[in-house]
N, C-alpha and C positions, 0 to 999 in steps of 0.2 A: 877373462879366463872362465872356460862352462865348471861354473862347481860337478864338483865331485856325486858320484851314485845320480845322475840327473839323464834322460833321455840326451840322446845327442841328436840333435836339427838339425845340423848340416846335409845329411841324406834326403829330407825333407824339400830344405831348399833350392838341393840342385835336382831333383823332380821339378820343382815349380821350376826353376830355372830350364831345362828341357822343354818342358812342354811349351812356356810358353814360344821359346825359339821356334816348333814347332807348328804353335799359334800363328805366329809372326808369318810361317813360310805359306800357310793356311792363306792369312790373309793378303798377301802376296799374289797367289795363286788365284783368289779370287778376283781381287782386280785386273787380273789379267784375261779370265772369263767375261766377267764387265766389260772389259774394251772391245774385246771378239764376239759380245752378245755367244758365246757357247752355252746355251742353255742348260747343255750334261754335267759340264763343267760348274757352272753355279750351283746345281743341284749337290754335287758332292762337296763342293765347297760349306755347301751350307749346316751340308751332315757333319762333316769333320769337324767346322766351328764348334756347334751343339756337344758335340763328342768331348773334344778339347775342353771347352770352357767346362763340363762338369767336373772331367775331373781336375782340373784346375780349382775349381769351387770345394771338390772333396777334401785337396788336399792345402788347402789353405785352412778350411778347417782344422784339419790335423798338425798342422802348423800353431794355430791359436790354441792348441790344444798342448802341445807337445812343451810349446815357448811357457804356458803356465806350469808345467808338470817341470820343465824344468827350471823359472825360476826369472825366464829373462823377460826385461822386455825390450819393445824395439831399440827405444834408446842405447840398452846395452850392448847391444850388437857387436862392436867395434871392440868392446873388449871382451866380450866371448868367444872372438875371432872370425866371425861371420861378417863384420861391415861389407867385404868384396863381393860375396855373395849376393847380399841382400840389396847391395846397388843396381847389383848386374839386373836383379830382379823389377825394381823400382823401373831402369832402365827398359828392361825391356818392356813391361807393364805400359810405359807412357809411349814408345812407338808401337805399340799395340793399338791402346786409346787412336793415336792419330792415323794410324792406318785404318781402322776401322769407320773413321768419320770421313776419312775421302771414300769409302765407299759406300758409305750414304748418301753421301751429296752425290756420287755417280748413280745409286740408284736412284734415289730421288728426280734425278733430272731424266733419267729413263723414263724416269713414270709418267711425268709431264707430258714427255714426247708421246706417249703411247695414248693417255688420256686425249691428247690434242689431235691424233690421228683417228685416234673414234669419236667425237665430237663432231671432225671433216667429215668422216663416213656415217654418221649418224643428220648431215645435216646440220650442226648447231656449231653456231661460231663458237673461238675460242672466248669470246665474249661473254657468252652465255653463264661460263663454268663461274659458278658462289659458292663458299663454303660456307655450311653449317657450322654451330655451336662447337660444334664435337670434331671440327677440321674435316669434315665428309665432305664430298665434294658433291652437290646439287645442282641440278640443269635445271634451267625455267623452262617453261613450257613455249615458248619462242625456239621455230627453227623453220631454216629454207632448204626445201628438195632440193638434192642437187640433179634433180632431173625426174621424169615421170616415163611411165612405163605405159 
């Protein structure tokens, strides 16, 4: 039960709840940019992320703000009357997390591809490519023309 005279959070959490659905469709959307290489498409994809997750970040603030002001903590949830809520939110939060790591690993492997296509055009085998300290990628100074002019 939320005590009495206390901010009430449920408004809060279906914000978060929203948005992140929201997020979710976001990154949905960009994977699907990713597969069609639509360059316009990732570009906005990328703004809406940045968009989303602030106020996602604002309002989880306001969240840890509101949940001390009124008294709970997570634990309590479930008899505050929020448990369903704050599942829904957990839930979606973690197919977030995994959406967001398959389009890493889809960028990532673009990058590869692109780095290995200028290496080709640059002359220098895929062999060549070392990383630095720092995960940079460094060329040796080893390469064959692929042809003279």
């Amino acid at each position: 039960m939320k005590p009495t005279n206390s901010p009430d959070v449920l408004p809060i959490l279906l914000d978060i709840t929203n948005y992140l659905e929201e997020f979710k469709q976001i990154l949905l959307d960009e994977y699907e940019a990713l597969s069609h290489t639509d360059l316009e498409q990732m570009q906005s994809t990328t703004e809406a992320k940045q968009k989303i997750s602030d106020i996602l970040d604002d309002l989880d603030n306001k969240r840890c703000q509101t949940f001390h002001e009124a008294g709970i903590e997570i634990n309590q949830l479930e008899a505050a009357g929020y448990d369903e809520t704050w599942q829904r939110i957990r839930s979606l939060t973690r197919e977030c997390e995994r959406l967001n790591t398959i389009n890493g690993i889809v960028i990532g492997k673009q990058r590869r591809r692109a780095e290995m296509t200028l290496s080709i055009l640059q002359g220098k085998s895929a062999q060549d490519n070392l990383y630095s300290s720092h995960g940079n990628t460094v060329y040796t100074s080893q390469s064959s023309a692929l042809g003279k002019v």
